[in-house]
C-alpha positions in Angstrom: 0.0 0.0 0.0 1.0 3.5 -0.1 1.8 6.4 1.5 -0.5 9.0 0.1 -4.0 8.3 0.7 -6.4 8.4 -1.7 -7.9 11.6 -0.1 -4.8 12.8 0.4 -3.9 12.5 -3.7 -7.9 14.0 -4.3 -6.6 17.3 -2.3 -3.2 17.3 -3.6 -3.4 17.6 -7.6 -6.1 20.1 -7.7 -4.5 21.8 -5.1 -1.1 22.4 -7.2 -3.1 23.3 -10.5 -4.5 26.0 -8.4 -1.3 27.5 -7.0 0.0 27.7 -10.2 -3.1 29.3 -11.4 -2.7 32.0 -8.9 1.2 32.4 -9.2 0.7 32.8 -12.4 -2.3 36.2 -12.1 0.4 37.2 -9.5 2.6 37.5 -11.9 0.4 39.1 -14.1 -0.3 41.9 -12.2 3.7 42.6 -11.6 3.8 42.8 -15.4 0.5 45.7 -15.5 2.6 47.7 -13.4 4.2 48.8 -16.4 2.0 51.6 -17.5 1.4 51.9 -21.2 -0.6 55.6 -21.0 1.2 58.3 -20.4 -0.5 59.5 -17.4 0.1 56.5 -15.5 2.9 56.9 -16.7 3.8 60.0 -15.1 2.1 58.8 -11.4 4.4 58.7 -8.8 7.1 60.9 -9.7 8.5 58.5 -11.8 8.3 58.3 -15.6 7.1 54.6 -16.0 4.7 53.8 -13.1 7.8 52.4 -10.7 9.9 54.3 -8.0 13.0 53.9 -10.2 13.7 56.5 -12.7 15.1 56.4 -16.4 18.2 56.3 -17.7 18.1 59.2 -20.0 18.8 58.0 -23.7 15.9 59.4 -25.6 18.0 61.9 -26.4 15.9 65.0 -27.8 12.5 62.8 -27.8 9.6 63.3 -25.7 9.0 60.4 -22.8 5.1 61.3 -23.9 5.8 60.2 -27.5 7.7 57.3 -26.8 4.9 55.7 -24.6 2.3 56.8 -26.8 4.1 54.8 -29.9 4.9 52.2 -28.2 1.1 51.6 -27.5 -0.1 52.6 -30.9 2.2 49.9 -32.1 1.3 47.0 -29.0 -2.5 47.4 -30.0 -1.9 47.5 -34.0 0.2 43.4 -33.0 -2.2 42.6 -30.6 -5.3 42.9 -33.1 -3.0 41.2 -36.0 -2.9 38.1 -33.6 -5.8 38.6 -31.8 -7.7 38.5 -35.6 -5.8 35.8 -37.3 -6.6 33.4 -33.9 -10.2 34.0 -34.0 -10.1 33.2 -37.7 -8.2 29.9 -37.6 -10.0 28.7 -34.7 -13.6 29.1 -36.7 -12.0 27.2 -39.7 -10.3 24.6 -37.4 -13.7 24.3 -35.2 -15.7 23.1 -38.2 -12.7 20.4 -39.0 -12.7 19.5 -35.7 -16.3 19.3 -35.4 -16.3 16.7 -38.6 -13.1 14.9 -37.0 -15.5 14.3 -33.7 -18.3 12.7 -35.5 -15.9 10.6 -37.2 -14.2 9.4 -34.2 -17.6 8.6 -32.4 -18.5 6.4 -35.5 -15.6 4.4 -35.6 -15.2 3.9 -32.1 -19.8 3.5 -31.9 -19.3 0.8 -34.7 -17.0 -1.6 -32.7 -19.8 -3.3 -31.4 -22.5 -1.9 -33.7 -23.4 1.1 -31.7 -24.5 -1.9 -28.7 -25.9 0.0 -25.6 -25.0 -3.6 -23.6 -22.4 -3.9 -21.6 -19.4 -5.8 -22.8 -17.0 -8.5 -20.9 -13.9 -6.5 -20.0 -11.0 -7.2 -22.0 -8.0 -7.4 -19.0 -10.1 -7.6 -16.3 -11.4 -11.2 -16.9 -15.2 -11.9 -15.2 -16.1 -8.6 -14.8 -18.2 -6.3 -17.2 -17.6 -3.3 -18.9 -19.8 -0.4 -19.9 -21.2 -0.2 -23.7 -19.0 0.6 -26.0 -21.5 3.7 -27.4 -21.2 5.5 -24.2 -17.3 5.0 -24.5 -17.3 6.6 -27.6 -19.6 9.3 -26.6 -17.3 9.8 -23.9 -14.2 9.6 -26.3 -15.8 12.0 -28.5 -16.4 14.4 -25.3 -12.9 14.1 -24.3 -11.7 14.9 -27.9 -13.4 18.1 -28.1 -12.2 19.0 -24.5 -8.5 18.4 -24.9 -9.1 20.8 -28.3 -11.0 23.5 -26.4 -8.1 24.0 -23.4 -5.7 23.8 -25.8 -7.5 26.1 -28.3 -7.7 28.2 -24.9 -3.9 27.9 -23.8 -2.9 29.3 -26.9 -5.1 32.5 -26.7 -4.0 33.1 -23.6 -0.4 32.6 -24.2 -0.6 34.9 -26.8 -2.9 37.7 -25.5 0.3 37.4 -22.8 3.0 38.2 -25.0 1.5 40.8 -26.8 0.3 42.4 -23.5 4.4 42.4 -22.0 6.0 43.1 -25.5 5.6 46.8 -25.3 6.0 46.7 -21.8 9.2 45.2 -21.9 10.6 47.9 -24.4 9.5 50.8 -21.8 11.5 48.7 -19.2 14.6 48.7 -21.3 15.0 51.9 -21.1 15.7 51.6 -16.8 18.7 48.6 -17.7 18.5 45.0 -19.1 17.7 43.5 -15.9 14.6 45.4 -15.9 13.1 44.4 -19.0 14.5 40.7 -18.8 12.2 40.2 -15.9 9.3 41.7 -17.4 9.7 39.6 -20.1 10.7 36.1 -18.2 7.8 37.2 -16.0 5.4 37.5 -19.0 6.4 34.0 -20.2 6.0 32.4 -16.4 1.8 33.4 -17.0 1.9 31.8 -19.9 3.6 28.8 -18.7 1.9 28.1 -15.0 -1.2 28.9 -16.8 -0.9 26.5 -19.3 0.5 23.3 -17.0 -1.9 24.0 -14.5 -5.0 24.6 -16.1 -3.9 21.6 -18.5 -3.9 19.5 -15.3 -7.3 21.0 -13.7 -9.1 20.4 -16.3 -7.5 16.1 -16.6 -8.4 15.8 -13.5 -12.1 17.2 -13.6 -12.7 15.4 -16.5 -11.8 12.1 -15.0 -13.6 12.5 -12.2 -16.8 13.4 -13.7 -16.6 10.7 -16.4 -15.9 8.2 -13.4 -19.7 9.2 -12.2 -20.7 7.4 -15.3 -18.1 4.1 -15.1 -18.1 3.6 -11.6 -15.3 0.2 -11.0 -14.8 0.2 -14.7 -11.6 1.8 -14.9 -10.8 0.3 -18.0 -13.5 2.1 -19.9 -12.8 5.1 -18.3 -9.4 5.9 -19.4 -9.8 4.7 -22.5 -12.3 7.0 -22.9 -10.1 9.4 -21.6 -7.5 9.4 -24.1 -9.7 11.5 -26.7 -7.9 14.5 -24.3 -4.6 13.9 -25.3 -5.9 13.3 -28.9 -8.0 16.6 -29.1 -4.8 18.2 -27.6 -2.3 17.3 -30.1 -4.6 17.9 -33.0 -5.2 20.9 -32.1 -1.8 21.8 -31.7 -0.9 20.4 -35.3 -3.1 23.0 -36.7 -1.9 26.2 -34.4 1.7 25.2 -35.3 0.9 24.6 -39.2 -1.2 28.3 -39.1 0.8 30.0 -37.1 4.2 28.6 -38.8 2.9 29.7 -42.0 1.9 33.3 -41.4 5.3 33.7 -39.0 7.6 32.7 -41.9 5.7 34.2 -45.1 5.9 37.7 -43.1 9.1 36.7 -41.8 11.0 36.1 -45.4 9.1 38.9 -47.2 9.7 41.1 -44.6 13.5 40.6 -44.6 14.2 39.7 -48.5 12.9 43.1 -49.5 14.0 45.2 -46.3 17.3 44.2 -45.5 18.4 42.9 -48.5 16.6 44.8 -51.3 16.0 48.6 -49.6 19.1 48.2 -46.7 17.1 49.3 -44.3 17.1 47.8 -40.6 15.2 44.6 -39.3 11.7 46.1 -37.9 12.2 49.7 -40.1 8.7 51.3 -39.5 8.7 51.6 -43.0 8.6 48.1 -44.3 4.8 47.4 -44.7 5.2 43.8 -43.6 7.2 44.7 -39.9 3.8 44.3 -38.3 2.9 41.1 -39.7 6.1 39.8 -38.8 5.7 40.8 -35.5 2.2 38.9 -35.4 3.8 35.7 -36.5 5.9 35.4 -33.9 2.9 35.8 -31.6 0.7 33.4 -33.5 3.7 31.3 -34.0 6.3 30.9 -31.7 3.9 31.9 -28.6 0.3 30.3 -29.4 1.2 27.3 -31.7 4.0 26.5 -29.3 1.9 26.5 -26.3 -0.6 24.6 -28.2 1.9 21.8 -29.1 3.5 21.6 -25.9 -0.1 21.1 -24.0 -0.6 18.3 -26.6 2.9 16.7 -25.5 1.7 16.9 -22.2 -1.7 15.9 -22.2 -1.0 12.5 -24.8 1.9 11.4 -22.3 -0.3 11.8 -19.4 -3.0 9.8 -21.1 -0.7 7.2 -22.7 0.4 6.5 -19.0 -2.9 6.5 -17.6 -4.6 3.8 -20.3 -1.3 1.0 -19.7 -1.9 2.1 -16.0 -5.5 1.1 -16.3 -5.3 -2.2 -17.5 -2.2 -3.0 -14.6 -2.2 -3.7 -11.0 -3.4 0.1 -10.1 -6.5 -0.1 -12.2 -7.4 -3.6 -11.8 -6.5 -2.8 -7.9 -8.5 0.4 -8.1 -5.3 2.1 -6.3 -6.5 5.7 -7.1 -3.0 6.8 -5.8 -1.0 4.8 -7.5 -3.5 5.3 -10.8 -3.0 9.1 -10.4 0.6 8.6 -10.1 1.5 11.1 -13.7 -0.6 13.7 -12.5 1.0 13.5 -8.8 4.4 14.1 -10.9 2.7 17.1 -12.7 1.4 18.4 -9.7 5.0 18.0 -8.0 6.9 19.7 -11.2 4.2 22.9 -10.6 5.4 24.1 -7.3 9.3 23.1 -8.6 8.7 25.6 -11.4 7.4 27.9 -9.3 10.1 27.7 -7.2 12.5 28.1 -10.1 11.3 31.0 -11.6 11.4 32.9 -7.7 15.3 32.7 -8.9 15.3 34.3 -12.3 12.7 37.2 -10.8 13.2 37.3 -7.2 16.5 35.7 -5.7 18.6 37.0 -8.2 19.0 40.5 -10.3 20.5 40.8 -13.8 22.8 43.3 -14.1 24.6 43.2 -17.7 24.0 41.7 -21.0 26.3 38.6 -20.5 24.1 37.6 -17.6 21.1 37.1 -19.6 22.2 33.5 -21.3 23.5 32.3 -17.9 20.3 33.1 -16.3 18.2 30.9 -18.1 20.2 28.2 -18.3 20.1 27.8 -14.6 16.4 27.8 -14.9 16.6 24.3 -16.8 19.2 23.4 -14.2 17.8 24.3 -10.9 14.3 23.0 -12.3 16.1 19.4 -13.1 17.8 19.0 -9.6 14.8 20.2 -7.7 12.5 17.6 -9.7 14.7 14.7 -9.1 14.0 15.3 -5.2 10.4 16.0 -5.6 10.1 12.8 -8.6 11.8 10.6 -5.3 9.6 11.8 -2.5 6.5 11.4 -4.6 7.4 7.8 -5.7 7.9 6.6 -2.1 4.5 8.4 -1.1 2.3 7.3 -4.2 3.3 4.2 -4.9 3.3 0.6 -3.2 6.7 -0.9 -3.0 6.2 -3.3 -5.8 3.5 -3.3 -8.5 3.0 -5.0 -11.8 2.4 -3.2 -15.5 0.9 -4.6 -18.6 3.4 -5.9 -20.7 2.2 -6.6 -24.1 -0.1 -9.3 -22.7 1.8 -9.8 -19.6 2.1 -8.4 -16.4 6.0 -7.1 -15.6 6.6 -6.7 -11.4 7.9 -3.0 -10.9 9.4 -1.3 -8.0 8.5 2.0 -6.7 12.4 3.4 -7.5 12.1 1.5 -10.9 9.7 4.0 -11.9 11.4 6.8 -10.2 14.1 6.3 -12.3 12.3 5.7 -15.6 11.0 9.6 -14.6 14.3 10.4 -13.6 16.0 9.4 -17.0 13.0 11.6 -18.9 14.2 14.5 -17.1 17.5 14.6 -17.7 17.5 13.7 -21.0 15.8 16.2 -21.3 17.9 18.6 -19.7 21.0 17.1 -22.1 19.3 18.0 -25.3 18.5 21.2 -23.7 21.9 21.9 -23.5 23.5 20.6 -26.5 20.9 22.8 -28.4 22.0 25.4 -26.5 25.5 24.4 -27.8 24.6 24.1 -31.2 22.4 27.6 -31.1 24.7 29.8 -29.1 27.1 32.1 -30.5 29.0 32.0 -27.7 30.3 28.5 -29.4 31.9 27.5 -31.9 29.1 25.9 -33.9 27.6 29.2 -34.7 30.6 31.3 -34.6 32.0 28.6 -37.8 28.6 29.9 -40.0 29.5 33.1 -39.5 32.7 33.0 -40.3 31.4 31.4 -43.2 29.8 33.9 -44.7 33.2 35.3 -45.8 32.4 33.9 -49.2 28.7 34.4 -49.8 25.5 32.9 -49.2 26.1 29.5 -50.2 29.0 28.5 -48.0 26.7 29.9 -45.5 24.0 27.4 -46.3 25.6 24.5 -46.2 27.9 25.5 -43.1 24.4 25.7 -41.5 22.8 22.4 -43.1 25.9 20.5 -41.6 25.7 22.2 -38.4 21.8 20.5 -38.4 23.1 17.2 -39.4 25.6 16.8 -36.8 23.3 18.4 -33.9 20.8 15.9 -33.8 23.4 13.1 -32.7 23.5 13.5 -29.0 19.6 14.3 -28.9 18.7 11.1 -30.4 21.1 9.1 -28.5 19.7 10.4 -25.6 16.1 9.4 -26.4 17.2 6.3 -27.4 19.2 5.4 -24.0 15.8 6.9 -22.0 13.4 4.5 -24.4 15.6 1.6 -23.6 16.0 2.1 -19.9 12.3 3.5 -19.3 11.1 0.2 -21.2 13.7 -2.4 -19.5 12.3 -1.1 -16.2 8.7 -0.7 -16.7 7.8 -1.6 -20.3 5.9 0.7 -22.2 4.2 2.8 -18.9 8.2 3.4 -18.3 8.2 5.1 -21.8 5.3 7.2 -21.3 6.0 8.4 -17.6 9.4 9.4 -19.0 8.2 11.3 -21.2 6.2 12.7 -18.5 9.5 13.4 -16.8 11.1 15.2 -19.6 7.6 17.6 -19.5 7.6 17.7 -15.7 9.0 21.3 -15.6 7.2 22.2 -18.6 6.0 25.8 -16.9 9.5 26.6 -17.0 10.0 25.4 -20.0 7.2 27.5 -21.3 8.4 30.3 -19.8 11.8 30.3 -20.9 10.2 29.9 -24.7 7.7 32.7 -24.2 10.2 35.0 -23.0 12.0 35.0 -26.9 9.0 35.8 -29.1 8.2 38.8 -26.3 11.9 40.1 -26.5 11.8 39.9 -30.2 8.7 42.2 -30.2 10.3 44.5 -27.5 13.0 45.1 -29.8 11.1 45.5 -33.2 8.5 47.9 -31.1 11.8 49.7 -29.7 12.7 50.3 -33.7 9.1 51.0 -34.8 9.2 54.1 -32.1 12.5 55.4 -33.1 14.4 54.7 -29.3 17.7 55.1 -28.8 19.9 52.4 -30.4 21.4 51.8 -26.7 17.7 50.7 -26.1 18.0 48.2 -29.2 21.0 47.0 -28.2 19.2 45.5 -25.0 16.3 43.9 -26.8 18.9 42.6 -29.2 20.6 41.1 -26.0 17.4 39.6 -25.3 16.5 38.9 -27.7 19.6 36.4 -29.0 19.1 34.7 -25.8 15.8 34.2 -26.5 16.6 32.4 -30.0 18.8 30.1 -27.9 16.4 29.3 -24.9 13.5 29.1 -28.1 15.4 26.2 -29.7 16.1 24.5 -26.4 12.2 24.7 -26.5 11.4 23.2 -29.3 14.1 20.3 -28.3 12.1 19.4 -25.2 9.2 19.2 -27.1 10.8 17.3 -30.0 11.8 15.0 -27.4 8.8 14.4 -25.5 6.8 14.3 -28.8 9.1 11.6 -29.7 8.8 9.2 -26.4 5.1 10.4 -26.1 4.5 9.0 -29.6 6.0 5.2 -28.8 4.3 5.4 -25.9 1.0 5.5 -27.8 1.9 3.2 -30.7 2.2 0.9 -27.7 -0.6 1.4 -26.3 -2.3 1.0 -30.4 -0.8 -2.2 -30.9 -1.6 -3.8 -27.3 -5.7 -2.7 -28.0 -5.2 -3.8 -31.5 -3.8 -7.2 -30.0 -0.6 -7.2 -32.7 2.6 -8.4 -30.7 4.4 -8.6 -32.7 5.5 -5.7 -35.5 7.5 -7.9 -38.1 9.1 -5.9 -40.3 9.5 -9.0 -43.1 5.9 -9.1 -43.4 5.2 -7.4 -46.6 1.8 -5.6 -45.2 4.2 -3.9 -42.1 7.4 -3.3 -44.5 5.0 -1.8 -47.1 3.2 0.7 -44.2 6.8 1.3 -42.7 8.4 3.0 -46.1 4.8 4.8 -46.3 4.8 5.9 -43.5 8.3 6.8 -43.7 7.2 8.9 -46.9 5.0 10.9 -44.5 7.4 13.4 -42.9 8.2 14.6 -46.0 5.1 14.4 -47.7 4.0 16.4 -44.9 7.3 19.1 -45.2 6.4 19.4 -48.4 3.0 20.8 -48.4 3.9 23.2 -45.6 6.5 24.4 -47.1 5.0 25.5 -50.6 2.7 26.9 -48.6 5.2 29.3 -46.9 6.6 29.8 -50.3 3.7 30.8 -52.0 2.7 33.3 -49.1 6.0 34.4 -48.8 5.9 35.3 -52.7 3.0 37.5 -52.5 4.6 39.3 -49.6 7.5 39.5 -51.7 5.5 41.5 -54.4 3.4 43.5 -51.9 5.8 44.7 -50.5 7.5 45.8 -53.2 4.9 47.1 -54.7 4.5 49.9 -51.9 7.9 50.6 -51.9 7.5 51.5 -55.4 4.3 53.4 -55.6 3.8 55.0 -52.2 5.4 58.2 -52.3 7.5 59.3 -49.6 7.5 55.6 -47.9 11.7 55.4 -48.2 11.6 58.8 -46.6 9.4 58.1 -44.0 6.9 60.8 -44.9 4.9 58.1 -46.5 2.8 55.5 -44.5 2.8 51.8 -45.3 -0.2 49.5 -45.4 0.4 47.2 -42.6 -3.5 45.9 -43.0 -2.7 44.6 -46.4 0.5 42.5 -45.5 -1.3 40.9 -42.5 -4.5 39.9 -44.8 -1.9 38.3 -47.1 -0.3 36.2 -44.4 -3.8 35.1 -43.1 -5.2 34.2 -45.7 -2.4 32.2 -47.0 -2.3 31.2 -43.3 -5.9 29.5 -43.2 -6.1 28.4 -46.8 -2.7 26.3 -46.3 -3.2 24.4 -43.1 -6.2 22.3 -43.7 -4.5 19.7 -46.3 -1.3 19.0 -44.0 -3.4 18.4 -41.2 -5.9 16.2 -43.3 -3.1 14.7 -44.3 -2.2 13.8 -40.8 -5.5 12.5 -39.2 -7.2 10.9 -42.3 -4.2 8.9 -42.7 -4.8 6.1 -39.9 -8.4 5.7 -40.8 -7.7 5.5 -44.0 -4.5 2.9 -44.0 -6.5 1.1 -41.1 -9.8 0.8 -42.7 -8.6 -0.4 -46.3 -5.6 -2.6 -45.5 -6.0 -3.5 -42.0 -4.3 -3.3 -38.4 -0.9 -5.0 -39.7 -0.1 -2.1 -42.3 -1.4 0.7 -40.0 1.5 -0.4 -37.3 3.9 -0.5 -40.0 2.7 3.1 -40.7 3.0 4.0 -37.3 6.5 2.6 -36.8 8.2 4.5 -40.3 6.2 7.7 -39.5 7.8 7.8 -35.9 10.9 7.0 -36.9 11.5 8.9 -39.8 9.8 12.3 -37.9 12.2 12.6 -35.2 15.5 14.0 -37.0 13.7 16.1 -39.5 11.8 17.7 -36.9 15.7 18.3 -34.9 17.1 19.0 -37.7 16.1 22.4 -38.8 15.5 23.4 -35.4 18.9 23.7 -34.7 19.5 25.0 -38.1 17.4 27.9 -38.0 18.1 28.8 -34.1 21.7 28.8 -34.5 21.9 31.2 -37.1 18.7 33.5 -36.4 20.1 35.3 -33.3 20.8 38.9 -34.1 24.7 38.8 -32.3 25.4 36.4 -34.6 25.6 38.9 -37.7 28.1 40.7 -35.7 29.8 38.1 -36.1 30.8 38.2 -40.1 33.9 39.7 -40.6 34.1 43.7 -40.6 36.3 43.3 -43.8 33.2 41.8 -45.8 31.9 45.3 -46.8 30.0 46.4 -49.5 26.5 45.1 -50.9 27.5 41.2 -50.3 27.7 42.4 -46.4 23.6 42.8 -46.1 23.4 39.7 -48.6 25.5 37.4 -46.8 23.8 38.5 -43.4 20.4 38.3 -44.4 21.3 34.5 -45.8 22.7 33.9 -42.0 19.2 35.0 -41.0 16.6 33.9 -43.1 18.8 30.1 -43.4 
């Protein structure tokens, strides 16, 4: 028996979520304290609503101006974003509407939409409820998991565009300043996410179990629509938002930088608002979609194999509730954490910024190794068994422990050697710079091998935690790993937040004519934040890629298939399809950013051409015109890639059967993980805006701006 009562675990989890909620409106409120008008401006006898005053570098230009633009400019990003969300989430509603009538129709037909109840499959003698209701409660699930991650994005990125401004004011008082605005910005994005994301889990099960009673089995499998209306959601906020980021993005910058010389963010280039609404849209909302997905499909993955072992057959609601005891745990860790990025500890220069977050990811691990221990000798008995493809494996309490354990810090080791392959304080990135000595295409393929080589370590590490998580505790050991690696994923969250915000702190700096000395400090933010963003998008590369074993796990145990053998023509066939899929997929999205991406090309410079005074900066651009282009292109592009996506299982599995389908599965996985490394590293180690300075002062000239602008857009 354990520890932790079952009361106990009932007051515990919904406890956490609840602290994190209200850390997270605390922090909030810090962040208002930054007054955008300028008559709160002006309270206090200060000049930005704090007892500390400026440090005077607007030389010659009004304080009253400077807030005032900085507004004008926060409200013209936060309508882009606000306006592209609300159109992508009507378009994605009526998919996902479709997508739920289709699930409850497959999953209704099992048993020919029978309202009897059914013999249980692992719990032999006893009953289980009809499988209609199961797939009306799938179907329920499903739409919830999309609605609070539909909801997590919005929020995240009402957040960023509420601190981006706010962090450019606070620039002006040192980088310290503005870094915490901007970490602290990211932190309500983060605790709000992980703890709402685990409310609203453990709500859901609760109610449902009203309806299923002992039938435990029925019940998680029900729930596992969550983690699938999560991660579907996700697919299309990341295929949107990356779409409109990088059409504004590359139109923005081809004709800008390259074509006109003018600087990145120049008030004058029509697109600079639309590219700061992609990184909103983006890097903010789609990435806090997608991580939500990670984490709610590895909770669920770990919850159905715990179902159908000794804590479900048991009814050990502790033991059962053991991933969202570790969420719950990881909450008040990140919590802690962030106290030293904010509170503990004060930035005082630029070369403190990079340090900074890094010991976020490290104080975060070691704390959640001590808090992963304690709440495996509470939660769980001393030994335990877990389904095991048929069988049931005997675990220890410290077996699991360490398949969490080995999640974490693998995560915490691609975290870093992203970090080392996105830095420029490295060589890696210093080598492409130096690279652009001789033009644009040494550049591109100094950065290509950079990507090759980075994903190495990464996937060795996944591999080692897949092959200890699985010795120890089969596939449960896979999925509570990747639990592990998303245990601090508040902090993780915040950290990635905080780069999008300090990108739009600097652009919004540029857009209101500050001082350079003020864009040198969102600059300095802002290259961390390109860093810290890629060590994002590791940890959910990594998660996505234990998560997704963890399911096709869980697939082929329901679909009784034990064993995947790849010299069966049906599996080798579905492997090289599915294989095919990665790329099939790549494809699609990226026409789609080409094709957008051309039109901003030509609308952009077709005002430079025909608006008169625009290069002089008597003319005024049409922002409204560059943002309709990317959303359109936007909404008209993401549908067929995520089709794409979902169709394909119900189509391979109807038509030629469960054998192909795992086959499918299988390539799909395995072919997905380094493409999706790959050009994550590629792109972060050569976007941050330090690393131009990098290039050699002697390449002067035209080539200069061309060979930079390849080291950015790469």
């Amino acid at each position: 028996m354990a520890i932790l009562s079952a009361l106990a675990t009932e007051v515990l989890i919904p406890v956490a979520g609840v602290i994190g909620i209200a850390f997270a409106v605390v922090q909030w409120v810090l962040v208002s304290q930054v007054k955008l008008s300028p008559a709160a401006a002006a309270a206090g006898g200060s000049k930005n609503g704090y007892g500390d005053y400026l440090i005077e570098e607007e030389e010659g230009l009004n304080d009253h101006n400077v807030v005032v633009k900085c507004a004008e400019i926060q409200n013209a990003i936060s309508e882009g974003a606000t306006s592209f969300l609300f159109t992508e989430y009507q378009y994605v509603g009526i998919f996902m509407s479709i997508f739920a009538v289709v699930i409850f129709l497959f999953l209704g037909s099992v048993e020919g939409f029978s309202t009897k109840s059914q013999p249980c499959t692992y719990s032999e003698g006893k009953f289980c409820k009809p499988a209609l209701f199961t797939a009306l409660f799938s179907t329920a699930s499903f739409l919830l998991g999309a609605i609070t991650s539909l909801v997590s994005g919005f929020l995240g990125m009402k957040i960023a565009t509420y601190a981006n401004a706010r962090t450019t004011l606070e620039a002006r008082k040192g980088v310290g300043k503005a870094f915490i605005t901007a970490f602290r910005s990211g932190a309500v994005m983060g605790f709000l996410l992980a703890s709402s994301g685990l409310v609203v889990l453990y709500i859901t099960i609760n109610v449902f179990k009203l309806y299923y009673g002992d039938d435990w089995e029925g019940l998680f499998e029900s729930i596992t629509g969550y983690g699938l209306g999560g991660s579907s959601m996700a697919l299309f906020g990341r295929v949107g938002g990356g779409i409109y980021t990088k059409a504004a993005d590359v139109g923005a910058d081809l004709v800008g930088k390259v074509e006109r010389n003018i600087p990145e963010d120049d008030p004058r280039n029509p697109a600079v608002i639309a590219d700061n609404v992609g990184d909103n849209v983006g890097d903010i909302a789609g990435m806090g979609s997608d991580l939500f997905g990670s984490y709610a499909e590895s909770s669920c993955a770990a919850l159905v194999v715990a179902s159908i072992s000794s804590f479900g057959i048991n009814h050990d609601f502790t033991g059962m509730c053991y991933p969202l005891l570790v969420s719950s745990v990881g909450i008040i860790v990140c919590l802690i954490t962030t106290l030293f990025a904010t509170d503990f500890f004060e930035i005082k220069a630029v070369k403190e910024i990079e340090p900074a977050l890094k010991k976020q990811l490290i104080i975060s691990t070691a704390l959640m190794t001590v808090g992963i221990a304690i709440i495996s000798w509470l939660a769980l008995p001393a030994k335990f068994t877990i389904y095991n493809f048929g069988t049931q494996k005997e675990v220890s309490n410290w077996g699991l422990f360490f398949c969490v354990a080995i999640g974490l810090w693998a995560g915490l080791i691609i975290g870093f050697v992203t970090e080392y392959y996105t830095s420029n304080a490295y060589s890696p990135v210093q080598d492409v710079a130096d690279s652009c000595r001789t033009g644009a295409a040494t550049n591109v393929i100094f950065g290509l091998a950079l990507g090759y080589k980075s994903v190495i370590i990464p996937i060795f590490a996944i591999a080692v935690s897949i092959y200890v998580s699985f010795s120890i505790a089969a596939m449960y050991g896979i999925a509570v790993a990747a639990l592990g690696m998303l245990s601090t994923i508040a902090t993780g969250l915040a950290i990635d937040a905080y780069g999008p915000i300090s990108d739009n702190a600097g652009g919004i700096a540029e857009m209101a004519g500050m001082s350079h000395r003020i864009r040198e400090r969102t600059d300095a933010l802002d290259a961390a934040g390109n860093t810290t963003a890629a060590i994002g998008k590791g940890f959910a590369i990594g998660s996505a890629a234990l998560v997704s074993l963890a399911l096709f796990g869980a697939f082929v145990s329901r679909a009784g298939v034990q064993v995947v053998d790849v010299l069966s023509p049906k599996v080798f066939i579905g492997l090289i399809v599915g294989a095919m899929l990665p790329y099939w997929f790549s494809a699609m999205t990226m026409k789609s950013v080409g094709s957008a991406a051309l039109k901003m090309v030509e609308e952009v410079r077709r005002q430079f051409n025909t608006i008169p005074g625009l290069m002089e900066g008597t003319g005024k651009p049409d922002y409204a015109t560059c943002v309709k282009i990317s959303t359109d292109a936007s909404i008209k592009e993401m549908i067929p890639p995520g089709a794409l996506v979902m169709l394909t299982p119900l189509i391979v599995g109807t038509l030629f059967g469960v054998e192909t389908l795992s086959g499918v599965l299988a390539g799909a996985l395995v072919s997905g993980v380094l493409p999706s490394l790959l050009p994550t590293l590629v792109a972060h180690g050569t976007m941050p805006r330090s690393t131009l300075k990098l290039v050699p002062a002697s390449t002067q000239g035209p080539w200069a701006l061309r060979d930079q602008t390849a080291t950015r857009l790469l």
